[in-house]
Each structure stands twice: as C-alpha cells, then as structure tokens.
C-alpha positions in Angstrom: 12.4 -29.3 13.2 11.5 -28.0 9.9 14.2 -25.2 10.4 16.9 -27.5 11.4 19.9 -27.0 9.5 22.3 -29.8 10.8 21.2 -33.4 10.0 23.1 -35.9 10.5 26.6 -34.0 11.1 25.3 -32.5 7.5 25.4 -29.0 7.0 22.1 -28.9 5.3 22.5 -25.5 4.0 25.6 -25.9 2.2 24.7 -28.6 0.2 26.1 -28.6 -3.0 24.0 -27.9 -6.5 25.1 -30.1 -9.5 23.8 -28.6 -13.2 22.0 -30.6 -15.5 25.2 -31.7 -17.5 27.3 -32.4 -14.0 24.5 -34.7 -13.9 24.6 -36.8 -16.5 28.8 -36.7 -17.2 28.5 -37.8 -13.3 25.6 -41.1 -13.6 27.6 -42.4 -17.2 30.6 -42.6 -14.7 28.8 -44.0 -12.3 27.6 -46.6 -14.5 31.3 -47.3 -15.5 32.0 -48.2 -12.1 33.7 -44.9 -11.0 33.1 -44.5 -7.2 34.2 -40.7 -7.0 31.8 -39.8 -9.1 29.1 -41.6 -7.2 30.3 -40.0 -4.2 30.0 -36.4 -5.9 26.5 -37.3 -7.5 25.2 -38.4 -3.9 26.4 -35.6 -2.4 25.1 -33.2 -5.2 21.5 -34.7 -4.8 21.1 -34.6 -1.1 18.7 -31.1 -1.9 16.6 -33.7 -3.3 16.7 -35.5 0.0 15.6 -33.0 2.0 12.7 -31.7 -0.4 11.4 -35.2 -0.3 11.2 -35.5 3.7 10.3 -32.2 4.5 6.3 -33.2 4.1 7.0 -35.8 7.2 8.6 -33.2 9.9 5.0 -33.0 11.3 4.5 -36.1 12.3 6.6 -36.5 14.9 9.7 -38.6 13.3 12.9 -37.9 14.1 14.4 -35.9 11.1 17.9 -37.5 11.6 16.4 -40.8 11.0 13.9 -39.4 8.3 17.3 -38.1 6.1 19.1 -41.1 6.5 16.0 -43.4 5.6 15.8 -41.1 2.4 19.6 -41.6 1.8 18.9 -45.1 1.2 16.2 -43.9 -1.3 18.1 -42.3 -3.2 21.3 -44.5 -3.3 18.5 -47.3 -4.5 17.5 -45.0 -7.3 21.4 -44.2 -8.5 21.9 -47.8 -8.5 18.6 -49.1 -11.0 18.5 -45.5 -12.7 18.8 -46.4 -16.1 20.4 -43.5 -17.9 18.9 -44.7 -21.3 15.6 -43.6 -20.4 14.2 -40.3 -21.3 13.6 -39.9 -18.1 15.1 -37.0 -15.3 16.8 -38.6 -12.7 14.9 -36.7 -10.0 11.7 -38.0 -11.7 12.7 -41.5 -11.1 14.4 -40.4 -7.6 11.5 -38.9 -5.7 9.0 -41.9 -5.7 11.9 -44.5 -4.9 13.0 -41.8 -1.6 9.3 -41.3 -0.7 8.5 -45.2 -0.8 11.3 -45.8 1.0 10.4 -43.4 3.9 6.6 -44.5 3.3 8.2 -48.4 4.2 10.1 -47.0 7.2 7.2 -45.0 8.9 5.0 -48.1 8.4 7.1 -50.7 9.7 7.5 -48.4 12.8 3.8 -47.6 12.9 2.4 -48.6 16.4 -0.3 -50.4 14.4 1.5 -53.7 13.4 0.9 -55.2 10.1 1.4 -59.2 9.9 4.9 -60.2 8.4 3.1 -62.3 5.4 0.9 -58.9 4.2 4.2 -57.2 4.9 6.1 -59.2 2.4 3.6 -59.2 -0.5 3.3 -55.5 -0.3 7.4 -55.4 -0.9 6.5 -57.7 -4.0 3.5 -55.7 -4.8 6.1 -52.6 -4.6 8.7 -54.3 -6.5 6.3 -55.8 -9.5 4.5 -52.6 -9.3 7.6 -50.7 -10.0 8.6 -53.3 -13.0 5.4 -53.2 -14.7 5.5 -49.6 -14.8 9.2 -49.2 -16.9 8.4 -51.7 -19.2 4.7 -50.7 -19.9 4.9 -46.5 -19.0 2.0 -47.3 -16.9 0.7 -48.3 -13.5 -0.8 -52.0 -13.6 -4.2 -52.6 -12.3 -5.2 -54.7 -9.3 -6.2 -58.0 -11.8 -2.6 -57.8 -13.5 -0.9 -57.8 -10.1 -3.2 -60.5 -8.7 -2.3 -62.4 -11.8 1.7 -61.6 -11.8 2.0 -62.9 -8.4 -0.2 -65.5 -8.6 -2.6 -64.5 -5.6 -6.2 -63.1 -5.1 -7.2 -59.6 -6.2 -8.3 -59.2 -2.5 -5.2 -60.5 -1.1 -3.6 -57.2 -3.3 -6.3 -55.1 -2.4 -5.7 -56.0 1.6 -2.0 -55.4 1.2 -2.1 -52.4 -0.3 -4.9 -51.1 2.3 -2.7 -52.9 5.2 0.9 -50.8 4.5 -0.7 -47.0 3.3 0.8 -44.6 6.0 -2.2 -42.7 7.9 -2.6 -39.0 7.3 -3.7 -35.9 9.1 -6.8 -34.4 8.2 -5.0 -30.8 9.3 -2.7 -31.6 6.5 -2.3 -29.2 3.5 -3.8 -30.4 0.1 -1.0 -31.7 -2.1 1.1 -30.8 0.7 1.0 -27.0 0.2 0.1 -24.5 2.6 -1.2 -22.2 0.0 -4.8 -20.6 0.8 -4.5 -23.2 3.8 -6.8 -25.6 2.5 -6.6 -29.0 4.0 -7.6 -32.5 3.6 -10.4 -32.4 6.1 -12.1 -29.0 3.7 -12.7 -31.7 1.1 -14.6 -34.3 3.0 -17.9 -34.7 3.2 -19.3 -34.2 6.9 -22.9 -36.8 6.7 -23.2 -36.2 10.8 -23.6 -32.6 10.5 -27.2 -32.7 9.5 -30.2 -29.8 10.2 -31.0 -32.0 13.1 -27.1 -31.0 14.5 -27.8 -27.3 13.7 -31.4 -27.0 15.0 -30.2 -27.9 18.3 -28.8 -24.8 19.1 -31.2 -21.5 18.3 -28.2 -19.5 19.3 -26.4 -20.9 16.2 -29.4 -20.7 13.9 -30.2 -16.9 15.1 -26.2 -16.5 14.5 -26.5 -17.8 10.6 -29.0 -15.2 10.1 -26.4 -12.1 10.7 -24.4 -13.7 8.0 -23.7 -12.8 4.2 -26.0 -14.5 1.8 -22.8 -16.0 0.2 -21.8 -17.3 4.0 -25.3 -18.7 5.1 -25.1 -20.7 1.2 -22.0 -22.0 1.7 -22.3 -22.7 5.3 -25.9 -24.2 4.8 -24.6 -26.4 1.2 -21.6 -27.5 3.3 -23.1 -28.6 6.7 -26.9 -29.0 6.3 -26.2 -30.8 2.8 -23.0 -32.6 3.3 -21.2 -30.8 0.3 -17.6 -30.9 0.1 -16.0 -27.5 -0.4 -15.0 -28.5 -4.6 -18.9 -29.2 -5.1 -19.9 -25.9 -3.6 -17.2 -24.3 -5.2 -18.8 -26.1 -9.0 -22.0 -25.0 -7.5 -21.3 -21.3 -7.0 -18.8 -20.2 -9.8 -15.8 -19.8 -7.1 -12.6 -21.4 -6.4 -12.3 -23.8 -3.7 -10.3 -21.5 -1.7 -12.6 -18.5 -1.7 -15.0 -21.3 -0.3 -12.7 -22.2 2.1 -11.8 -18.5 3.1 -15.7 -17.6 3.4 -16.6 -20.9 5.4 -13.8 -20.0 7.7 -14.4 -16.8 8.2 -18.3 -17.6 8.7 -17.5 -20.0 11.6 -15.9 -18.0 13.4 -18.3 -14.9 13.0 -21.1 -17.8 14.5 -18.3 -18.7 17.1 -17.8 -14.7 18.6 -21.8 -14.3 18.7 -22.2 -17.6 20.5 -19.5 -16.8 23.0 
C-alpha cells in the first residue's frame, strides 16, 4: 500500500510542486474569491496530503479513503488559513489534515464512543483550536472545562474517549530510523527475577553474554528500566541500547533453541 502510486484516479507521482511565492500569490487570490487559483493551490499541496497519511498505511485503512479523508483536511485549512499570520501554511495544514484523519479512524473504530462524548470532543477540538491562534498556546484542561462550561473530568473523559489506539511495533515519532519503537520505551513491571529464574537455561544463557549485554538486559528486564533510563544510566544513545538489547535476545534465543 505504501508504494501505491494511483489514489483516487490520482497519479500520485506527478503531483505538482508549487514554490514558496506560487504559494502565497496563489492563497491572496484565494482569499479574493478566485476559484482557479484555489483549484491550482489544492492541487499543488496534495504532496502534503500524502506525507500526512502515509503514517496510517499500516493499519489496515483503505488508502483511497485515507487521501480523500485528508483532502477534506486540507481544503478546511485553505479555507480558515489566515494569510496574515506569520505562520507557513503547511504548519497550520498538517494538524488540521491529521485531525481530520484522527476523527475519521475513530468514528470508524470498532470500539464505539457515545454520540454526547463524541460531540464535546468536536467542541473540545474546535475551542482547542481557537484558544491556541489567539493565545500562541495550547489551553489547559481547567480553561477548557471553564470555556465550555462542563467538568474538567467530563474534558478529561473526552479526550481519553476519541485518542486513536497505537501499535506498540510502531516507530518512535514515526521513523524507522535505528528501528526503535514504542514498545523499547516502556517499562515492562511483569518481567521480574522471579520471570527469569524460571528458566536456568536462560540464566546459564545470560552468562555467555557481553558485560554491556548482561547490564542492559539485567537494568531492562530484572529492574523494569525503559531503554532512555539505561541509556542516562550508561553514557549511550538510546539506540545503541536498543541495538545491544536486540542483539542480546536473540543470542539467549539461539542457545535456548
């Protein structure tokens, strides 16, 4: 999927580029009603599209319906972009496409969310949003429970109630560089010594280990570490902790086998 080229009759590789000034000749002639040059700015952004909906080809959605769904984001952000801001358009345009795919994922989740949480979430979205331009920051939970007029927990159980569910086998800020994924940076409390000691074949394993490998492997299962603590701990980078852990496991793996 991630290599598909046609989406939506588009040719997604011939997608036209628009330079910084095409840009912004095209948005003040958008904002004097000229429909051409709304086309052409559309057109000239659908890059951004794709960039934006790329990180959810691995879950399983249909990327037709993914593009179009980020379409609408992005023909939302032309319309409230405000070219008086100092602001990039494609700044302003990425959160706007992403929540927009974020809204259509969740509202198709198989895990149903009730229609009154649903709708305080869109105002949550929409004050959010508003609070932010006129302030240049996000507003806490006790400003929204006061803008709307409800409970901090009633915000608190919306927001909770509409966040899209991610794999733990996806990449850190989704990047696959040094393949480090959400599930290296959690703490694992279950695997204790009592989980380890179970097995002497593991435990007689461990000892054919580097010292570096038994440490890490000891801090991160024995202790609970997460791999940015042991990383603090030891003087290395996160990913040559999460190279050395790999690499330990499955050294224990081929002498268990």
């Amino acid at each position: 999927m991630i290599n598909k080229v046609q989406l939506c009759g588009v040719d997604t590789s011939k997608l036209p580029l628009l330079s910084s000034d095409e840009k912004a000749e095209l948005l003040k002639k958008i904002k004097q009603g000229d429909k051409e040059a709304r086309t052409k700015f559309i057109n000239g952004n659908l890059r951004l599209v794709l960039s934006v909906i790329r990180r959810f080809f691995n879950k399983g959605e249909n990327a037709d319906d993914l593009f179009q769904i980020g379409c609408i984001g992005l023909i939302k952000a032309i319309d409230n972009f405000e070219i008086e801001q100092n602001v990039q358009f494609s700044t302003y345009a990425v959160p706007m496409i992403l929540g927009e795919v974020k809204r259509y994922l969740r509202d198709n989740n198989s895990i149903r969310v009730s229609r009154s949480i649903r709708e305080l979430s869109y105002k949550i979205a929409m004050e959010k949003d508003k609070y932010i331009k006129e302030n240049n920051k996000e507003p806490t939970v006790e400003e929204l429970a006061q803008i709307l007029g409800v409970s901090k927990e009633d915000i608190i159980m919306s927001i909770d109630a509409i966040q899209v569910p991610v794999s733990l086998q996806e990449p850190v800020n989704g990047s696959n560089v040094d393949n480090i994924n959400i599930e290296d940076q959690i703490s694992d409390k279950k695997n204790s010594d009592n989980f380890w000691a179970e097995t002497i074949t593991i435990i007689e394993a461990m000892k054919k280990l580097s010292e570096k490998e038994k440490m890490i492997i000891n801090k991160r299962f024995f202790e609970g570490r997460t791999q940015i603590e042991v990383a603090d701990e030891i003087g290395i980078s996160q990913a040559q902790v999460s190279r050395l852990e790999k690499n330990a496991i499955s050294h224990i793996k081929r002498l268990y086998k």
